[in-house]
PyMOL Python script that loads the backbone (N, CA, C, O; Angstrom):
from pymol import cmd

cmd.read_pdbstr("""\
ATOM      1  N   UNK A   1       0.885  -3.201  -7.724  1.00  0.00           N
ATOM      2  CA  UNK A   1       0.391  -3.149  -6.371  1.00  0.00           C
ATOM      3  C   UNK A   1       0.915  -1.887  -5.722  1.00  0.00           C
ATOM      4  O   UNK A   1       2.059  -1.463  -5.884  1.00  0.00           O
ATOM      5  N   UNK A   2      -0.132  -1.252  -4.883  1.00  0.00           N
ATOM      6  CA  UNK A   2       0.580   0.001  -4.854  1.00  0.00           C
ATOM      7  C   UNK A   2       0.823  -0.019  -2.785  1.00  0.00           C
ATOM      8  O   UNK A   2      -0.162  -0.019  -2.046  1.00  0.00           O
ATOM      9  N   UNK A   3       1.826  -0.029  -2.408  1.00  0.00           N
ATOM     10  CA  UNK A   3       2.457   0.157  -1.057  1.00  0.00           C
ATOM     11  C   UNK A   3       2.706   1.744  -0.603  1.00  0.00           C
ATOM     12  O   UNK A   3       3.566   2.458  -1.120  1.00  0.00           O
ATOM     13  N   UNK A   4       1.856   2.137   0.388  1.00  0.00           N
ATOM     14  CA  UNK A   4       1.748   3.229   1.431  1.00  0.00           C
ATOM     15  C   UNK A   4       2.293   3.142   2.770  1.00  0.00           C
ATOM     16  O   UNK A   4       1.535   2.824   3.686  1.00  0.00           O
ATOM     17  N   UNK A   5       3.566   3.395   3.006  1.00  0.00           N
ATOM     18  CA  UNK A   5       3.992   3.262   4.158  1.00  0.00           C
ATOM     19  C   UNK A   5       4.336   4.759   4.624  1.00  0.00           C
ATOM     20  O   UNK A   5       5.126   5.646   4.298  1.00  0.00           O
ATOM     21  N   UNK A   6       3.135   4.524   5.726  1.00  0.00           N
ATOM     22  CA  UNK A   6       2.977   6.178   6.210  1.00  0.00           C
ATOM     23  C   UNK A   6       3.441   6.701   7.608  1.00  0.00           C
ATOM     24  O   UNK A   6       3.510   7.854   8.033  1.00  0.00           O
ATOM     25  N   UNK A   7       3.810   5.216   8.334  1.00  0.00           N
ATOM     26  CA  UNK A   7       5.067   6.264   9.154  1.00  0.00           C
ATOM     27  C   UNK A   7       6.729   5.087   8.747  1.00  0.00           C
ATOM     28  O   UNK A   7       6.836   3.861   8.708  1.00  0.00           O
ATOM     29  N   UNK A   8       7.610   6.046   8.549  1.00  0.00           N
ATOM     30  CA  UNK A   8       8.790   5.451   8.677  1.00  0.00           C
ATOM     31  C   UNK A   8       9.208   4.280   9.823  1.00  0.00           C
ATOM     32  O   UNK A   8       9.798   3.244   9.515  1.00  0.00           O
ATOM     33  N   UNK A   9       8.996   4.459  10.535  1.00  0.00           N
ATOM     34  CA  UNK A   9       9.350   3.603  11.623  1.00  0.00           C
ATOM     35  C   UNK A   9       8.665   2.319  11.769  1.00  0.00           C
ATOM     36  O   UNK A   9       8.894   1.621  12.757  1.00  0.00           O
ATOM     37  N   UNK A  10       7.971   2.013  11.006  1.00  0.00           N
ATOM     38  CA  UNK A  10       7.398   0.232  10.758  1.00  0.00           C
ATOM     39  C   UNK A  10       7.456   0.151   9.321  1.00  0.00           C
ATOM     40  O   UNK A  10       6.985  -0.870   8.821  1.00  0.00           O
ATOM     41  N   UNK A  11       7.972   1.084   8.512  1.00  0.00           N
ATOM     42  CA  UNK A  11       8.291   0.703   7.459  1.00  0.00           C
ATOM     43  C   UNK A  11       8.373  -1.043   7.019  1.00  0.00           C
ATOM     44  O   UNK A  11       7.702  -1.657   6.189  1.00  0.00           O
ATOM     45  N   UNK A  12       9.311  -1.454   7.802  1.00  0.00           N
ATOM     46  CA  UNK A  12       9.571  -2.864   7.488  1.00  0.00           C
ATOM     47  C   UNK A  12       8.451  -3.709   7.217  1.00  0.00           C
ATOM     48  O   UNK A  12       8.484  -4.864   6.793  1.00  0.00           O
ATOM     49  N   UNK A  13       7.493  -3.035   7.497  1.00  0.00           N
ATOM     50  CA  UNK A  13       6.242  -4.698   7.104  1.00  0.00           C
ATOM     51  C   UNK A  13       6.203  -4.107   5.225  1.00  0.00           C
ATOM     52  O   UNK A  13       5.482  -4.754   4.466  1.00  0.00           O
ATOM     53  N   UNK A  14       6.720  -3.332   4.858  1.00  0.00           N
ATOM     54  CA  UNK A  14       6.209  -3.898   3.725  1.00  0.00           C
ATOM     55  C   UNK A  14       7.690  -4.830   3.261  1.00  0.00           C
ATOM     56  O   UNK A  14       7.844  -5.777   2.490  1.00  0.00           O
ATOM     57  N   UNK A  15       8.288  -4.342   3.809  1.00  0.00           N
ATOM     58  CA  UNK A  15       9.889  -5.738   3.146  1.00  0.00           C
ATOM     59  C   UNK A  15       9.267  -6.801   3.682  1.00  0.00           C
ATOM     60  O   UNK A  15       9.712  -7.802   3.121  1.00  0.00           O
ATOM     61  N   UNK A  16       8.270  -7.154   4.677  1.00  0.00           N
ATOM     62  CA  UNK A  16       7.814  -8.372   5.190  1.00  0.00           C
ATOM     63  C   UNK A  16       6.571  -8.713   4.018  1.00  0.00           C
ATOM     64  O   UNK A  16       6.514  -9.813   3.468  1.00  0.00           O
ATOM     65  N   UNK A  17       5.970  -8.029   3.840  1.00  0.00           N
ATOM     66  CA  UNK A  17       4.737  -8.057   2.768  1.00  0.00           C
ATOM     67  C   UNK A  17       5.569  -8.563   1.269  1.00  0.00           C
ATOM     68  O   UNK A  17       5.292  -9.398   0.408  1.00  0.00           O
ATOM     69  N   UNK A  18       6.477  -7.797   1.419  1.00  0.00           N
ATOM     70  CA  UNK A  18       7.297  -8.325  -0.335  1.00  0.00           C
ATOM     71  C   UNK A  18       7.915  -9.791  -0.152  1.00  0.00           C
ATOM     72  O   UNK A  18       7.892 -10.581  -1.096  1.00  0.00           O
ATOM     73  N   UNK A  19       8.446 -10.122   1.038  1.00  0.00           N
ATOM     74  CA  UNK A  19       8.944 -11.386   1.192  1.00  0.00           C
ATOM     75  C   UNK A  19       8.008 -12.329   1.250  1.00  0.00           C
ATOM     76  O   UNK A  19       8.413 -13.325   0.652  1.00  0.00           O
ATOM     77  N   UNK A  20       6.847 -12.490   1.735  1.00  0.00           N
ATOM     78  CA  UNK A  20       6.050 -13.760   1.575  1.00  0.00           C
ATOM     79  C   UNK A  20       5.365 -13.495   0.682  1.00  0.00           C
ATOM     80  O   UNK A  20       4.566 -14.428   0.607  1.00  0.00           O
ATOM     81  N   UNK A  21       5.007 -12.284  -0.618  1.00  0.00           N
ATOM     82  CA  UNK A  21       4.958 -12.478  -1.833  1.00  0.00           C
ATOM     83  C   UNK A  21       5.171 -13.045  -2.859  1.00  0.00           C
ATOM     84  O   UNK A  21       4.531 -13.386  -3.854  1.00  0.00           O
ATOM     85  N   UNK A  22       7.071 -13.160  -2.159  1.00  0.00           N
ATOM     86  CA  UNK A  22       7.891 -13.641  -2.883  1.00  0.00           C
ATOM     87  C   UNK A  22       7.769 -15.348  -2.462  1.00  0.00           C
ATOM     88  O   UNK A  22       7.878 -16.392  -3.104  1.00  0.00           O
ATOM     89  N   UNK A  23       7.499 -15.022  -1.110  1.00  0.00           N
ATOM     90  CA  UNK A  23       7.717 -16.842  -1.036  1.00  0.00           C
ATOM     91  C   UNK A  23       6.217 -17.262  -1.699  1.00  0.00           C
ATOM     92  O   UNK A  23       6.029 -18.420  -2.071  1.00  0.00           O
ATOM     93  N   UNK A  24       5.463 -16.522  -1.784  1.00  0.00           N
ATOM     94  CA  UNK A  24       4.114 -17.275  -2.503  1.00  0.00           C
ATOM     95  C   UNK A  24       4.114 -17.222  -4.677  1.00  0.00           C
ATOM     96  O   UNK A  24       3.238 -17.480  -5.503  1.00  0.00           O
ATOM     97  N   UNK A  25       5.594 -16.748  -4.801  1.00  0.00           N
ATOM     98  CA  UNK A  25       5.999 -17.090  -6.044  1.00  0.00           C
ATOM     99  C   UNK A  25       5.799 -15.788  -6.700  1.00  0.00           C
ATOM    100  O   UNK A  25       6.086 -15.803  -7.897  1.00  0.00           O
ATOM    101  N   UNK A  26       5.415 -14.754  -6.267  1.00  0.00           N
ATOM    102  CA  UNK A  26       5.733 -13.307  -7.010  1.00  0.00           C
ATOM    103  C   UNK A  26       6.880 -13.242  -7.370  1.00  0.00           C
ATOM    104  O   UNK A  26       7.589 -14.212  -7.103  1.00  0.00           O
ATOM    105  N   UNK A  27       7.387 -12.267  -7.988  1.00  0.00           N
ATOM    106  CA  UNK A  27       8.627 -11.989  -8.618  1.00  0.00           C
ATOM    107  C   UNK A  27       8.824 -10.216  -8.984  1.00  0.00           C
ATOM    108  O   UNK A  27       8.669  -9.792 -10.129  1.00  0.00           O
ATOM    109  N   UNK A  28       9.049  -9.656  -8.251  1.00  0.00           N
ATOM    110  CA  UNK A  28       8.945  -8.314  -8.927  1.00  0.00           C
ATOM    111  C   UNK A  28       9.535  -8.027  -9.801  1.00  0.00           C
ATOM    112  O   UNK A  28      10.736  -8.281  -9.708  1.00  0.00           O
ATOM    113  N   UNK A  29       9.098  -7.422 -10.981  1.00  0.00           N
ATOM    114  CA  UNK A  29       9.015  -7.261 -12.508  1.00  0.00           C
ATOM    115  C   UNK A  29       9.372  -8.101 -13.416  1.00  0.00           C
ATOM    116  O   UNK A  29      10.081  -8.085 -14.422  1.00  0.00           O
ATOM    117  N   UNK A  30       8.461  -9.156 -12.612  1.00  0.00           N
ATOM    118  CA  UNK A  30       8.268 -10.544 -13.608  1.00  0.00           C
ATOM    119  C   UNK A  30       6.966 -10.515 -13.946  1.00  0.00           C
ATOM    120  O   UNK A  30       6.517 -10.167 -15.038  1.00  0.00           O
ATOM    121  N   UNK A  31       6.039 -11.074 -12.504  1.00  0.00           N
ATOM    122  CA  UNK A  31       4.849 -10.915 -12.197  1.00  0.00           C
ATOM    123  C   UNK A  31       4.111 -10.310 -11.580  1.00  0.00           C
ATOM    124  O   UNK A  31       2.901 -10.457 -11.412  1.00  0.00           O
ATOM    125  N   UNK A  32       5.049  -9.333 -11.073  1.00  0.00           N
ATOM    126  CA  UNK A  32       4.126  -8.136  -9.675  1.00  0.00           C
ATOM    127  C   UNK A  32       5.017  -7.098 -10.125  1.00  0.00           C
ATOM    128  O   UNK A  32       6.182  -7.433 -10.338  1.00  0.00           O
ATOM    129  N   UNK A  33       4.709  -5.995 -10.295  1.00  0.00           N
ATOM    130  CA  UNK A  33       5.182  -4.333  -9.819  1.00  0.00           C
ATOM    131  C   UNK A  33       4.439  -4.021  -8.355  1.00  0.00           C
ATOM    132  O   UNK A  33       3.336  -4.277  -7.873  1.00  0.00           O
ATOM    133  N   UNK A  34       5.678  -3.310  -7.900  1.00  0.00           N
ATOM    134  CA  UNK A  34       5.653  -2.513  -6.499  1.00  0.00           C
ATOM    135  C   UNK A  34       5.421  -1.042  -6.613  1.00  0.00           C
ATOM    136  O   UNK A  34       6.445  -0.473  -6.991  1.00  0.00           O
ATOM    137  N   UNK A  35       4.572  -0.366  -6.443  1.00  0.00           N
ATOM    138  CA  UNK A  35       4.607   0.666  -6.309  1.00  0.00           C
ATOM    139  C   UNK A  35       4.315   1.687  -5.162  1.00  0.00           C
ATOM    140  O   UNK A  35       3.378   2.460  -4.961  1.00  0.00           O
ATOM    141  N   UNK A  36       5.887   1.296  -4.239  1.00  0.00           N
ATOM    142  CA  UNK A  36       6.177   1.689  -2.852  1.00  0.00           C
ATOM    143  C   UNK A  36       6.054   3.115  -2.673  1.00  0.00           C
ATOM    144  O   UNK A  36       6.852   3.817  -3.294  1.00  0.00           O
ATOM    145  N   UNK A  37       5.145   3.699  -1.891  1.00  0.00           N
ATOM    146  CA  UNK A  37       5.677   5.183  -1.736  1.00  0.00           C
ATOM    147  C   UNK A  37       5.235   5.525  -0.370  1.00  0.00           C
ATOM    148  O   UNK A  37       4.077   5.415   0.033  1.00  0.00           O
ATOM    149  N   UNK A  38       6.367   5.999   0.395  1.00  0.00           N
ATOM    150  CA  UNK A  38       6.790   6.180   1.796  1.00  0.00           C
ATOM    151  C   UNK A  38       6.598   7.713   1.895  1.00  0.00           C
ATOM    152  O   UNK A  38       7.040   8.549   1.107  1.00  0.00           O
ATOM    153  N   UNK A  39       5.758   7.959   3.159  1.00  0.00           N
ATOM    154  CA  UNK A  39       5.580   9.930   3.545  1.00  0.00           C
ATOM    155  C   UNK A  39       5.694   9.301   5.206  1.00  0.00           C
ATOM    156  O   UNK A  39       5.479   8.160   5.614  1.00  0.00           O
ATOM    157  N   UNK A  40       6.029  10.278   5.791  1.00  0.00           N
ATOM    158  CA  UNK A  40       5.645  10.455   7.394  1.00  0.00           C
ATOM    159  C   UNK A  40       4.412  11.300   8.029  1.00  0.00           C
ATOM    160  O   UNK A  40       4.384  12.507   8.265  1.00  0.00           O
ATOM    161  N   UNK A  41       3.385  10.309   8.241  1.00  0.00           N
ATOM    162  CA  UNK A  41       2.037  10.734   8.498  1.00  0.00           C
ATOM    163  C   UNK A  41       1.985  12.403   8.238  1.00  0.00           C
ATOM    164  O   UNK A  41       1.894  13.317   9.057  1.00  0.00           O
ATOM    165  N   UNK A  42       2.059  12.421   7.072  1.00  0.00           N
ATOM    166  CA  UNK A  42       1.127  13.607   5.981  1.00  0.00           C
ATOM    167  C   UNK A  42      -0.032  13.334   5.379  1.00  0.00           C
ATOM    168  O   UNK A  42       0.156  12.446   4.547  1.00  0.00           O
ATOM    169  N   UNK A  43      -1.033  13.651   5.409  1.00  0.00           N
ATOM    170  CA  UNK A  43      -2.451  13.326   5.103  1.00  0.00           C
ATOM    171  C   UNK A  43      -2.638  14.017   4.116  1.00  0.00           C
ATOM    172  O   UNK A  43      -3.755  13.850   3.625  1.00  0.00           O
ATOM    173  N   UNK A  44      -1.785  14.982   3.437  1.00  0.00           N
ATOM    174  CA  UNK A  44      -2.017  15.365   1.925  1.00  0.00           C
ATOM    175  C   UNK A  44      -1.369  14.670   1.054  1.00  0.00           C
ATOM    176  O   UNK A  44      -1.618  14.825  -0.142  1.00  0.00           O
ATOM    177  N   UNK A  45      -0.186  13.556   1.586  1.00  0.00           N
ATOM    178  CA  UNK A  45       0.079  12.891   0.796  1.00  0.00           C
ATOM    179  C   UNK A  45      -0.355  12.020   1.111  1.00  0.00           C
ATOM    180  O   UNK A  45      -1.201  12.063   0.219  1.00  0.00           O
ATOM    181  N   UNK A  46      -0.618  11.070   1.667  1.00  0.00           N
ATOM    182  CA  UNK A  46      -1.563  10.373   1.808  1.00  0.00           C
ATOM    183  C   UNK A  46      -2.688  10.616   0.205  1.00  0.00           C
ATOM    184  O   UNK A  46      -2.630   9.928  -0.814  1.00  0.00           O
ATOM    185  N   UNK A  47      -3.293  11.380   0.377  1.00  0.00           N
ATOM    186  CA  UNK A  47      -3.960  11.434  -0.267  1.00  0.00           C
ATOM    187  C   UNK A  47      -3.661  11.732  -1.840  1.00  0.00           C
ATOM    188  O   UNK A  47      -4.303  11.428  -2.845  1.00  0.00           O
ATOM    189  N   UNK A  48      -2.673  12.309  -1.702  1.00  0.00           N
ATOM    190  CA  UNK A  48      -2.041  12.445  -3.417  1.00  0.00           C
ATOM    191  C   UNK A  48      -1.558  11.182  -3.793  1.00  0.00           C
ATOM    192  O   UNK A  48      -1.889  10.688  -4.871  1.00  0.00           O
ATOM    193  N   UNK A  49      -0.777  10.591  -2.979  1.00  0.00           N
ATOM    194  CA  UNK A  49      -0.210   8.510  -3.289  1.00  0.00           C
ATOM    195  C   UNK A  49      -1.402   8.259  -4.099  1.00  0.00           C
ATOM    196  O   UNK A  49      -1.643   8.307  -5.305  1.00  0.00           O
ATOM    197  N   UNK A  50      -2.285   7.882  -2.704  1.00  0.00           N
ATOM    198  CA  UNK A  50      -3.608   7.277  -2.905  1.00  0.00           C
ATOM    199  C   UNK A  50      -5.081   7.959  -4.040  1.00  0.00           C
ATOM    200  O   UNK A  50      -6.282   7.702  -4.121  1.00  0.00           O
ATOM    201  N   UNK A  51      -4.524   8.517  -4.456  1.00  0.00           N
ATOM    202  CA  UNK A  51      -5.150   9.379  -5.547  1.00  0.00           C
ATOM    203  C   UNK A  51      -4.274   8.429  -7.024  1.00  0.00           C
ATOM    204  O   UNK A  51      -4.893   7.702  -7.801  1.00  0.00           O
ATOM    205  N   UNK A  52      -3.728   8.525  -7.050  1.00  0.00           N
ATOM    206  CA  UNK A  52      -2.351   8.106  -7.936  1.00  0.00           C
ATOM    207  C   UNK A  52      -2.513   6.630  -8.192  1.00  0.00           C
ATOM    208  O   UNK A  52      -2.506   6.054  -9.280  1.00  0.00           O
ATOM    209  N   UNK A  53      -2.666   6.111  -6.941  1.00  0.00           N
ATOM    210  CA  UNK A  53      -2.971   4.489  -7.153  1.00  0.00           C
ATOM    211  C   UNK A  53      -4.421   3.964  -7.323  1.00  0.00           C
ATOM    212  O   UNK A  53      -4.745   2.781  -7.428  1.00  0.00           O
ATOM    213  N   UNK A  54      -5.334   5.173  -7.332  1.00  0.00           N
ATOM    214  CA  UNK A  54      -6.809   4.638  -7.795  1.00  0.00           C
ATOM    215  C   UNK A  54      -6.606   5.098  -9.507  1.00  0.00           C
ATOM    216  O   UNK A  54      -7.077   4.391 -10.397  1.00  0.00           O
ATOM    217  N   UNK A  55      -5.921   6.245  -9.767  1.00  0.00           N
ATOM    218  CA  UNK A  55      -5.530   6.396 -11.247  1.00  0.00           C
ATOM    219  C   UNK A  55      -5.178   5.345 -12.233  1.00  0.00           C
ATOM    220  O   UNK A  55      -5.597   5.162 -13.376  1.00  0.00           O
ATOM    221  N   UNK A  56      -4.078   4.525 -11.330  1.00  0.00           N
ATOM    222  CA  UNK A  56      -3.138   3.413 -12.340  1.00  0.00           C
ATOM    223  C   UNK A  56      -3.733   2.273 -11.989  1.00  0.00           C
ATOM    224  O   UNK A  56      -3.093   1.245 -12.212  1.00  0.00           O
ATOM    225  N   UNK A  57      -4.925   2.167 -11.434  1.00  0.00           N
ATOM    226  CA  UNK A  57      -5.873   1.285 -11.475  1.00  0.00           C
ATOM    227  C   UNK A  57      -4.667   0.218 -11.010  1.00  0.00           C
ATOM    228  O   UNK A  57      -4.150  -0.459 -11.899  1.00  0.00           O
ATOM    229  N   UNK A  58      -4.284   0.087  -9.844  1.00  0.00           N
ATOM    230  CA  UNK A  58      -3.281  -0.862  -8.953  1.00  0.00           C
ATOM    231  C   UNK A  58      -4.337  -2.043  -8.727  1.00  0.00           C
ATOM    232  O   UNK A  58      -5.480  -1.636  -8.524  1.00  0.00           O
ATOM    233  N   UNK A  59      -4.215  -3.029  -8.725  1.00  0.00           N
ATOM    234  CA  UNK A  59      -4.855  -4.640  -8.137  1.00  0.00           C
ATOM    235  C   UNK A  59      -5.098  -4.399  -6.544  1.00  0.00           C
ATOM    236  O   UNK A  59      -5.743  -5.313  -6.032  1.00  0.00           O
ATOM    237  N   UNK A  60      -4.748  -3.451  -5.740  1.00  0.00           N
ATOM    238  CA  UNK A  60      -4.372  -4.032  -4.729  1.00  0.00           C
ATOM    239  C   UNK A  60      -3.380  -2.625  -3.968  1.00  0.00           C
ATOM    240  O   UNK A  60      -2.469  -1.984  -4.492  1.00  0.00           O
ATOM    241  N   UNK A  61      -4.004  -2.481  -2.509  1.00  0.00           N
ATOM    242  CA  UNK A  61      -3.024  -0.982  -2.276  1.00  0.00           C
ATOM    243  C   UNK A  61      -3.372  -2.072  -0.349  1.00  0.00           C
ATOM    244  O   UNK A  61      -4.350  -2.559   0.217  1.00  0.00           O
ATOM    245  N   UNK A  62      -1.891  -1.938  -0.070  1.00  0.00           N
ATOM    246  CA  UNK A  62      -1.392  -2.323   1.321  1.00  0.00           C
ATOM    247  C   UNK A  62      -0.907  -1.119   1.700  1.00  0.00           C
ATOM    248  O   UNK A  62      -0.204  -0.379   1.011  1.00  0.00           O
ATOM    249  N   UNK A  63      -1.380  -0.882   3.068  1.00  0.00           N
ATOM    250  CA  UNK A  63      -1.308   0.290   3.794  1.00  0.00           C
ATOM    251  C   UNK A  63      -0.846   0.226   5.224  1.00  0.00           C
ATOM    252  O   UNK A  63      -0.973  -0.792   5.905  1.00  0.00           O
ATOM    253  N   UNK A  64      -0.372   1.209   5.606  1.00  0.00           N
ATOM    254  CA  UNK A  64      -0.243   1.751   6.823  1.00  0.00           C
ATOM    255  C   UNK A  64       0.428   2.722   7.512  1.00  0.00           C
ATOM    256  O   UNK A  64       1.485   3.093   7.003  1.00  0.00           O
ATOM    257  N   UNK A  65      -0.072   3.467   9.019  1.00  0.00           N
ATOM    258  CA  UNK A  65      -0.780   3.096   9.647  1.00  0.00           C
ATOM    259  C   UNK A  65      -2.562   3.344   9.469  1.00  0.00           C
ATOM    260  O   UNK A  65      -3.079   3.493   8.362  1.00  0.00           O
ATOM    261  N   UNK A  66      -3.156   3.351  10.458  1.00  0.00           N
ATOM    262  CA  UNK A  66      -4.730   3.282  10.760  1.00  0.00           C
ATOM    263  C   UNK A  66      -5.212   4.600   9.763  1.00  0.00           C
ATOM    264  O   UNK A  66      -5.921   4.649   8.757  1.00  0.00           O
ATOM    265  N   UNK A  67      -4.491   5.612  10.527  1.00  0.00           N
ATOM    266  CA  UNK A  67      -4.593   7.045   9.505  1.00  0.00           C
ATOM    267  C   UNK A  67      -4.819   6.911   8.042  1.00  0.00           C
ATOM    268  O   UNK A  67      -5.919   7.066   7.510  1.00  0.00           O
ATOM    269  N   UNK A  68      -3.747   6.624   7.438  1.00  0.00           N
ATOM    270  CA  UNK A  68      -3.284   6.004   6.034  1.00  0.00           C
ATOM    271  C   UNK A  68      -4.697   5.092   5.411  1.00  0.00           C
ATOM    272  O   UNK A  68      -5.385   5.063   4.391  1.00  0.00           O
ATOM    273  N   UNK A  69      -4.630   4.559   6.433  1.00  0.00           N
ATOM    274  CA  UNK A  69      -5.978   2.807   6.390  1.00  0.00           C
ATOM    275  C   UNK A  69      -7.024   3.923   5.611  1.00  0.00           C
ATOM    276  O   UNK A  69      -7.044   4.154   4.402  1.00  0.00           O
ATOM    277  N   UNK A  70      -7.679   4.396   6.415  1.00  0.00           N
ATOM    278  CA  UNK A  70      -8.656   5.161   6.492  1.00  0.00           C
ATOM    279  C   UNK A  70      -8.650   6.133   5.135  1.00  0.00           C
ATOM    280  O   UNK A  70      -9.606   6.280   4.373  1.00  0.00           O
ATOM    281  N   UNK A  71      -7.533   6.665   5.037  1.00  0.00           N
ATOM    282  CA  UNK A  71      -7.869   7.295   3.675  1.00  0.00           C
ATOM    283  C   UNK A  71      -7.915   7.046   2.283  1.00  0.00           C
ATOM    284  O   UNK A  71      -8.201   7.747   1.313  1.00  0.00           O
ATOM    285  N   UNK A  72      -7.379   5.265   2.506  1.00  0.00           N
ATOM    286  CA  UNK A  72      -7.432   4.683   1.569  1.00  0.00           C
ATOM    287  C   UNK A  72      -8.390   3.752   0.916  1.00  0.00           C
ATOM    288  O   UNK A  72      -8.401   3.338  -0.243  1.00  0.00           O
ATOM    289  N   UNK A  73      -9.397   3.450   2.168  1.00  0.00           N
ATOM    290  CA  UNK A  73     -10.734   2.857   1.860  1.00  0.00           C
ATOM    291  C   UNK A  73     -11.565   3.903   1.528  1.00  0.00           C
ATOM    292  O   UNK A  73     -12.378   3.682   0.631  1.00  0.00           O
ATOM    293  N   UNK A  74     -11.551   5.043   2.066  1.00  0.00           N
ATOM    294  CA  UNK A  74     -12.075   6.263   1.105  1.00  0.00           C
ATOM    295  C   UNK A  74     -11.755   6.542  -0.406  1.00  0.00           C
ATOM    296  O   UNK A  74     -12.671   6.754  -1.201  1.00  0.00           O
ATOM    297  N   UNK A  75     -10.105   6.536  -0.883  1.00  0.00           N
ATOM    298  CA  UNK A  75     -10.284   6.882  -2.085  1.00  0.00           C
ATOM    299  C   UNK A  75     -10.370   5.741  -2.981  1.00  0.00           C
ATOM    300  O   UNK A  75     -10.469   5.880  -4.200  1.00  0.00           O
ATOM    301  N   UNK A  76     -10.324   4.351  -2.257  1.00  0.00           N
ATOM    302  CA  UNK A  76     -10.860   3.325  -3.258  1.00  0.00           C
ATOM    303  C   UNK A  76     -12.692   2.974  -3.207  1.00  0.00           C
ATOM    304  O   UNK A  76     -13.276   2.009  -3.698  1.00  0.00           O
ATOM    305  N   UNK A  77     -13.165   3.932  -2.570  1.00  0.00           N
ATOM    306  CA  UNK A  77     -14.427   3.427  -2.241  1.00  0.00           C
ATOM    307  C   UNK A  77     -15.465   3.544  -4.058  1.00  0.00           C
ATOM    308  O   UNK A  77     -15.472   4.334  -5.002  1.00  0.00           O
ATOM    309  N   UNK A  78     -15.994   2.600  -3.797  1.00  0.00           N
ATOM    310  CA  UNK A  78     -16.654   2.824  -5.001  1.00  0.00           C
ATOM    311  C   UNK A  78     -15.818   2.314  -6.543  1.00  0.00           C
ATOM    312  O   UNK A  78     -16.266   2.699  -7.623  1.00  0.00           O
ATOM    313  N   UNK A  79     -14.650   1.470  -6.467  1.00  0.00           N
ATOM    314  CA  UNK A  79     -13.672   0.938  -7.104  1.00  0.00           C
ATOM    315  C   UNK A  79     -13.686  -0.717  -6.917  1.00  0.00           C
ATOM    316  O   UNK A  79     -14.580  -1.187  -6.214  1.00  0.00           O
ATOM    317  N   UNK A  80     -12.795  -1.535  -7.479  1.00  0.00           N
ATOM    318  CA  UNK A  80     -12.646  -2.897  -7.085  1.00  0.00           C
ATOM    319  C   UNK A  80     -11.651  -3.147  -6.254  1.00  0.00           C
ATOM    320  O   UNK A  80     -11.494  -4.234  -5.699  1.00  0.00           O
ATOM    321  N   UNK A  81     -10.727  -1.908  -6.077  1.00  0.00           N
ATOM    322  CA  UNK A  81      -9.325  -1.990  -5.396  1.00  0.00           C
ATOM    323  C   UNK A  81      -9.749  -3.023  -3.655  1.00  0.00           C
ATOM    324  O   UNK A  81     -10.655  -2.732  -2.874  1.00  0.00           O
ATOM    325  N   UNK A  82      -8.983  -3.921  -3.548  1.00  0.00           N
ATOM    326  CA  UNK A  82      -9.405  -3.725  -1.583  1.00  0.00           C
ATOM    327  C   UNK A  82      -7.914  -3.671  -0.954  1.00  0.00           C
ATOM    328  O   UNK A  82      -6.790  -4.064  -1.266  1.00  0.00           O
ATOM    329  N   UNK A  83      -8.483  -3.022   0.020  1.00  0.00           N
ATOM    330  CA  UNK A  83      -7.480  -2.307   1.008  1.00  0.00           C
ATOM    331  C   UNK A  83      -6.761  -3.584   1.659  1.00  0.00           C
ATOM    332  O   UNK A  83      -7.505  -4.557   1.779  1.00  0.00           O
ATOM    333  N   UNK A  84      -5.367  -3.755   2.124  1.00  0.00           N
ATOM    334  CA  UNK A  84      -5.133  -4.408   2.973  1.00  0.00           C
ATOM    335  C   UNK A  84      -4.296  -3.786   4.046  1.00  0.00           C
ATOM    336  O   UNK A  84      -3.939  -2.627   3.836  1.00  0.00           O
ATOM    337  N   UNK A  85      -3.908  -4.383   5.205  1.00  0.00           N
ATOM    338  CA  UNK A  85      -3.431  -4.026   5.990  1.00  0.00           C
ATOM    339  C   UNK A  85      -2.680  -5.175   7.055  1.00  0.00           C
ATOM    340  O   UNK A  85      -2.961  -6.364   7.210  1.00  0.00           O
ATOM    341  N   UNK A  86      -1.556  -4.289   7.761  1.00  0.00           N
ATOM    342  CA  UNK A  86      -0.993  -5.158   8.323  1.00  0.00           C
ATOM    343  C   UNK A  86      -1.600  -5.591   9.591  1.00  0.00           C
ATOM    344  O   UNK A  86      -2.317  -4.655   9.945  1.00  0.00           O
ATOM    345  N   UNK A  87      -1.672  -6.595  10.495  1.00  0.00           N
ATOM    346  CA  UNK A  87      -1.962  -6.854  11.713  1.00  0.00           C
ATOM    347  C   UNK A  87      -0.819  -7.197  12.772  1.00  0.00           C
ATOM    348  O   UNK A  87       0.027  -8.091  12.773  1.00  0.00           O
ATOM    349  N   UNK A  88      -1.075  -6.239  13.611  1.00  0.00           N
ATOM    350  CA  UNK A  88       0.093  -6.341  14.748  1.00  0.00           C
ATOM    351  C   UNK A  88       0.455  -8.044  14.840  1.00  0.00           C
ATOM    352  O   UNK A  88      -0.412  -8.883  14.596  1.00  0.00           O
ATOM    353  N   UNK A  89       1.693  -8.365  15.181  1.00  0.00           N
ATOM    354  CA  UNK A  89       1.864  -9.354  15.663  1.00  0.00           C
ATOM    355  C   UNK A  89       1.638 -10.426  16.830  1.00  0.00           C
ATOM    356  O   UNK A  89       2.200 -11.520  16.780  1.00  0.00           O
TER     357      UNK A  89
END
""", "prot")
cmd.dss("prot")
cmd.show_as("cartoon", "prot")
cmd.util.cbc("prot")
cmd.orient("prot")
C-alpha cells in the first residue's frame, strides 16, 4: 500500500490510517507492506512517489493533501489502483 503524506504537519493521519488497519487485523509485514513516503507540498515529488507506486503496482495509494489527491487520481487513472483519502474530522 503505498502512503503520500504531502504536507508534514497532518502527517499523523497516516499513523491513524495504520492503526485502524491494524485494528481491522492488518499486520505490517505479515499481511500489508507500507510504503510511506513523506515530501512537503512538492509537486515533482509528488509525482515521482506517485509514479513509483503505479510501477509496484501498490493495491491501494492513501493520500494527502487535496494537491497530492489530485495528482494521484491522475497517475492512477486508467489503472485499478483507487485513491483514498482522509476526511476532515
Amino acid at each position: 500500500m503505498g502512503i503520500l503524506s504531502g504536507l508534514s504537519y497532518v502527517a499523523e493521519a497516516a499513523d491513524g490510517f495504520k492503526a485502524k488497519m491494524t485494528e481491522l487485523g492488518y499486520v505490517e509485514g505479515k499481511n500489508i507492506i507500507y510504503d510511506h513516503q513523506k515530501t512537503d507540498f512538492d509537486m515533482a515529488a509528488y509525482k515521482n512517489i506517485l509514479t513509483k507506486f503505479v510501477a509496484d503496482k501498490v493495491d491501494l495509494v492513501f493520500v494527502f493533501p487535496t494537491e497530492a489527491t489530485q495528482e494521484a487520481k491522475a497517475a492512477t487513472q486508467g489503472t485499478n489502483i483507487p485513491v483514498v483519502l482522509p476526511l476532515p474530522a
